[in-house]
matplotlib code that plots the C-alpha trace (Angstrom):
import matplotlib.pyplot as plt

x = [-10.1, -11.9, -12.5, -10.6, -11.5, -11.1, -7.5, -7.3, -8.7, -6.9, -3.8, -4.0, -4.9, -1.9, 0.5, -0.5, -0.3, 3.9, 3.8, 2.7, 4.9, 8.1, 6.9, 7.4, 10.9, 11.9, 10.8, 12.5, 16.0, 15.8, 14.6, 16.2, 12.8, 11.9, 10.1, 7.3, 6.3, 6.7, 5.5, 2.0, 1.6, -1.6, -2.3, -4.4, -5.8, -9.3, -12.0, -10.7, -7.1, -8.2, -9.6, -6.2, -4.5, -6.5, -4.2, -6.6, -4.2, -7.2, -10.2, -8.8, -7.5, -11.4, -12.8, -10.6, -12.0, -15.8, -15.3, -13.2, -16.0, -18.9, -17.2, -16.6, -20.1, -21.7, -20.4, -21.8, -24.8, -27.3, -27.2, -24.3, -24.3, -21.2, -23.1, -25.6, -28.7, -29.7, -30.8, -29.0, -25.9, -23.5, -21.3, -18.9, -20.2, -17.9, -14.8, -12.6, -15.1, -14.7, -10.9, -11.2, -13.7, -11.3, -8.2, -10.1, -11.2, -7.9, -7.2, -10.7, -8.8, -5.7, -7.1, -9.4, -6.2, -4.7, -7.6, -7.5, -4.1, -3.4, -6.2, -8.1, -5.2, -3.9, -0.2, 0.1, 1.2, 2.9, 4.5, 0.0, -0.6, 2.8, 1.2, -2.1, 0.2, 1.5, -1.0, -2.9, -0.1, 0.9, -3.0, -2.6, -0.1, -2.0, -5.0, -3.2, -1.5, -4.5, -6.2, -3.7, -4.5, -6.5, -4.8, -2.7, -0.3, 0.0, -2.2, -0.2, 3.1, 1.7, 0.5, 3.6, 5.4, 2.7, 2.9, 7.0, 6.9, 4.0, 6.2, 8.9, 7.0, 5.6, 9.1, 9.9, 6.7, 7.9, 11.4, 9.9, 8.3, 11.5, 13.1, 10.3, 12.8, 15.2, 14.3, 16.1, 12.8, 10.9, 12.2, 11.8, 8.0, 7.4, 9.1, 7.5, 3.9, 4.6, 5.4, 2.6, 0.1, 1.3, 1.8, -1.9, -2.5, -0.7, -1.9, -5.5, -4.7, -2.9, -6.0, -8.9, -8.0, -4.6, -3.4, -2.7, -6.3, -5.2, -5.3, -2.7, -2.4, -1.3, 0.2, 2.3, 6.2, 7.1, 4.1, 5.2, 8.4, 7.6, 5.4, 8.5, 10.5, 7.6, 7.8, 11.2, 10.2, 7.9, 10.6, 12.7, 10.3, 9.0, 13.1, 13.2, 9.5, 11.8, 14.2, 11.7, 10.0, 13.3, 14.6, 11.1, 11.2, 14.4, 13.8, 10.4, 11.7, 15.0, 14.4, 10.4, 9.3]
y = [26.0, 27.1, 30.8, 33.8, 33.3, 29.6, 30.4, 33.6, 31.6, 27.9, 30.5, 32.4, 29.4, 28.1, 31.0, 31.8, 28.3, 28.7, 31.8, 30.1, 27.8, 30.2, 32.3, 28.7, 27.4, 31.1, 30.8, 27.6, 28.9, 31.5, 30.4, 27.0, 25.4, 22.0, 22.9, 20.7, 21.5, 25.0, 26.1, 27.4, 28.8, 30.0, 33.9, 33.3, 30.8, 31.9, 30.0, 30.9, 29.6, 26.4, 27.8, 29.9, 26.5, 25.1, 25.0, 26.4, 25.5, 22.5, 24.0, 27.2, 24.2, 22.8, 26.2, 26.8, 23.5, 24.5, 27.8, 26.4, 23.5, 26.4, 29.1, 25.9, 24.8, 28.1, 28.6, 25.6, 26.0, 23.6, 20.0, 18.8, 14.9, 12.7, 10.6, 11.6, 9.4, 11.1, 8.9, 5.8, 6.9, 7.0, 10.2, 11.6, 15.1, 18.0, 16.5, 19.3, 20.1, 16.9, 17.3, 20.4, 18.8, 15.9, 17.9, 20.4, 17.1, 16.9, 19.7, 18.7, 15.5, 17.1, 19.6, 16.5, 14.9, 18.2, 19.1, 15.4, 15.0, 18.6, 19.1, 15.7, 12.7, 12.4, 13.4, 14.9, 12.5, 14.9, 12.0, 11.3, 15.1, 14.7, 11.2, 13.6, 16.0, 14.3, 12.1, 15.3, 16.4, 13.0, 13.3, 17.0, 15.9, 13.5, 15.9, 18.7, 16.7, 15.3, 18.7, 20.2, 17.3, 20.1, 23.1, 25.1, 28.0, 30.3, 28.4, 25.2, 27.0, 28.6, 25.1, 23.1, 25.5, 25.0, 21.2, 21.4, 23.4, 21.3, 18.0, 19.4, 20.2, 16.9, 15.6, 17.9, 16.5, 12.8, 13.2, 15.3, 11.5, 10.1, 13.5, 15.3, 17.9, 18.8, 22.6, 22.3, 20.9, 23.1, 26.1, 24.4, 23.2, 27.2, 28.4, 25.8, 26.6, 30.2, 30.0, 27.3, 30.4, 33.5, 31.3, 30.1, 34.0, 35.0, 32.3, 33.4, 37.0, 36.2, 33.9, 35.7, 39.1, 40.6, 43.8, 45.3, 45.0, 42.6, 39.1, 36.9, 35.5, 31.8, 31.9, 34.9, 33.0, 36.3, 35.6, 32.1, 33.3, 35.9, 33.5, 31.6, 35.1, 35.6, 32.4, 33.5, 37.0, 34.7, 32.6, 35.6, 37.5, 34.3, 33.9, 37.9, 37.3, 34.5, 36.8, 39.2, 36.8, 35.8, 39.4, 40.3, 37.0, 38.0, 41.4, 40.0, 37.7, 39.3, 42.8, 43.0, 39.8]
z = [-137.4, -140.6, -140.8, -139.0, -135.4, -135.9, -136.5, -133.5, -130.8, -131.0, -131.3, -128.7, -126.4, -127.8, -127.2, -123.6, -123.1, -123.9, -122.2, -119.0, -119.6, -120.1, -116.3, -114.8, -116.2, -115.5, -111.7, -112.0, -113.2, -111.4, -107.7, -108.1, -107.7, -109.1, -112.7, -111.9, -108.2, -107.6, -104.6, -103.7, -100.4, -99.2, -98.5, -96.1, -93.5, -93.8, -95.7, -99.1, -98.4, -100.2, -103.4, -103.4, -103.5, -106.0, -109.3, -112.5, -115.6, -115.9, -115.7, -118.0, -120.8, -120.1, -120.5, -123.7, -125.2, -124.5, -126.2, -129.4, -129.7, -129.4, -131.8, -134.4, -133.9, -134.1, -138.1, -139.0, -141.3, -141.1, -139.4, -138.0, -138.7, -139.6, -142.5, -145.3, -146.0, -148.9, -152.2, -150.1, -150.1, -147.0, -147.7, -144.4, -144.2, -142.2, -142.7, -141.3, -138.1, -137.2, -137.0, -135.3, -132.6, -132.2, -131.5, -128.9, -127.0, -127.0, -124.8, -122.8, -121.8, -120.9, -118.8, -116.9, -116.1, -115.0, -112.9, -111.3, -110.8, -109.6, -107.0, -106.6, -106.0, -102.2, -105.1, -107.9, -110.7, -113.4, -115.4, -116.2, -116.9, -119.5, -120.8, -122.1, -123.0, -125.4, -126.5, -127.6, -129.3, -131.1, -132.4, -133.4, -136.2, -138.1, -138.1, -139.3, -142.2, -143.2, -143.3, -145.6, -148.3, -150.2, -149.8, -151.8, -152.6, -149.6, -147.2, -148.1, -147.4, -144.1, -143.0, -144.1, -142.0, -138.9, -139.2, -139.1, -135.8, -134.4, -134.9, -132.6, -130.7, -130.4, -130.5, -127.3, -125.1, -125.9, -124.2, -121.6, -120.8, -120.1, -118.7, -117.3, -115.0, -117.8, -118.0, -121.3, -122.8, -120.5, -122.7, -125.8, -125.1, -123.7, -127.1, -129.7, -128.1, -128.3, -131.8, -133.1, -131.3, -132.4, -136.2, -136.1, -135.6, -138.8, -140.9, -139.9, -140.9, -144.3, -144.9, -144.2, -142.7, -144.9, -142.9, -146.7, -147.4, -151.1, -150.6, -150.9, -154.5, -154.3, -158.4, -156.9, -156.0, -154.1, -151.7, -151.0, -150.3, -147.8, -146.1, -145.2, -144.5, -142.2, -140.2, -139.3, -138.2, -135.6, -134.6, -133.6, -132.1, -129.9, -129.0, -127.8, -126.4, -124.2, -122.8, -122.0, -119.8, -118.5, -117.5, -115.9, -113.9, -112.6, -111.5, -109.8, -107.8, -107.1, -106.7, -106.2, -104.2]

ax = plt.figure().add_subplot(projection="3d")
ax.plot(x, y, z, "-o")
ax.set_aspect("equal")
plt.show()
């Protein structure tokens, strides 16, 4: 995730990720539905009644993970190899594309579980689509921590603050495992992908694109310091971002449905 649009893209995939996630538990709450296996009527009983029944979070996390793996591989400069053989030596070369290759076939996996168990089994299995879930997410964390090892000032503050909100987020998809209806965690997972997306966003424009125009000066304490004051901003912008969603749910599917 090197460079602004490595930061923009993984975050938006991120964030409208939650914000799927936040229209569902909000159908859910609202329509007393099962958060898991909502229901998906055809509109029609034509020939295309089966392609409207075909469920596309899969093959959008798939598509996702083809463009993040192209945009990363396109601003590499020269050839892409894992090990130097220069003068006999055996040097690991792209440390950090590596990472960022491993995490989006991450999100590849996920979304071939979701596409198999959502449209291809005889019945759905969520509890295997959960299992990649969190498996990604369990292998996001030591990637991120190890990516930070040489950072510093404002991008160290910006990605301590990233790692903290991806490990509860990791901690929420590992009790969905064991309570995988509790719309509880539901809103949680909605709100903690919501917030690790619209955070990537800001930490690539503090980076690489400051709105001010000045760049961020990492011997400058007050700029730390509003990095956190920012984070916060995000968090309660992402928890009035949840209403929102909540309140226009309701009026759908009470008033307009």
């Amino acid at each position: 995730m090197g460079g602004f649009e490595g930061h923009l893209y993984p975050g938006l995939s991120l964030f409208f990720y939650g914000l799927y996630h936040a229209r569902l538990v909000s159908r859910a709450l609202i329509c007393n539905y099962p958060v898991q296996y909502l229901p998906h009527h055809p509109w029609s009983k034509g020939k295309w009644a089966r392609l409207q029944q075909i469920y596309y979070v899969g093959l959008v996390k798939i598509l996702s993970a083809f463009i993040l793996a192209a945009q990363e591989l396109h601003n590499i400069h020269g050839q892409f190899v894992l090990i130097s053989k220069i003068y006999h030596q055996r040097n690991f070369l792209y440390r950090k594309q590596w990472q960022h290759l491993t995490l989006y076939m991450t999100f590849f996996l996920s979304g071939c579980v979701d596409v198999v168990s959502q449209n291809l089994l005889p019945q759905r299995c969520a509890a295997l689509e959960q299992g990649a879930q969190a498996l990604g997410m369990c292998l996001f964390l030591p990637l991120l921590v190890s990516h930070m090892q040489d950072s510093e000032g404002v991008e160290l503050q910006s990605h301590i603050l990233f790692t903290q909100a991806i490990f509860l987020l990791v901690l929420v998809v590992i009790a969905e495992l064991w309570a995988p209806n509790m719309l509880q965690l539901w809103v949680m997972k909605a709100f903690f992908y919501m917030m690790t997306g619209s955070w990537l966003i800001q930490i690539g424009f503090m980076l690489y694109k400051p709105i001010s125009g000045y760049k961020w000066m990492d011997d400058d304490k007050n700029n730390i310091v509003f990095v956190t004051t920012f984070f916060c901003w995000h968090v309660a912008f992402i928890a009035i971002l949840m209403i929102w969603v909540y309140g226009f749910s309701f009026l759908w599917y009470c008033y307009i449905c």
